[in-house]
C-alpha positions, 0 to 999 in steps of 0.5 A: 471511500470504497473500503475493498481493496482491490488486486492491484492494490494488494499487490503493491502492499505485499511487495513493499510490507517486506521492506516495512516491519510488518506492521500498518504503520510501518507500511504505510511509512514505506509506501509515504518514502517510496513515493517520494522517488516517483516521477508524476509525469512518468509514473503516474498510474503507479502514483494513483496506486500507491495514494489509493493504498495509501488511503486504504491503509490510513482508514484502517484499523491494526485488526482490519490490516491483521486480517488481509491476506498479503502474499504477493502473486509473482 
């Protein structure tokens, strides 16, 4: 797995972590529940996205996941 995050993936983490506690373990919970609400055949790119985050996350340690720079750009 390539460990780069990529911008869209960023992106995705800085919106949910404010709907997490914060934490890694904690986004990664909000990412699992938010994904349930998607439709595959209708939102599959964001599907993609949040499985590709997902494992990003889940490779990972608490000091890596300390050290990401998440503000989203809206």
């Amino acid at each position: 797995m390539n460990n780069t995050l990529t911008y869209e993936e960023r992106q995705l983490m800085a919106i949910y972590l404010g709907d997490s506690d914060g934490t890694r373990e904690g986004l990664i919970a909000t990412l699992e529940n938010m994904r349930t609400y998607l439709n595959p055949d209708e939102e599959a790119e964001l599907l993609t996205l949040t499985d590709s985050a997902l494992e990003h996350l889940r490779g990972m340690d608490d000091e890596a996941f300390s050290q990401l720079d998440l503000f989203p750009d809206l």
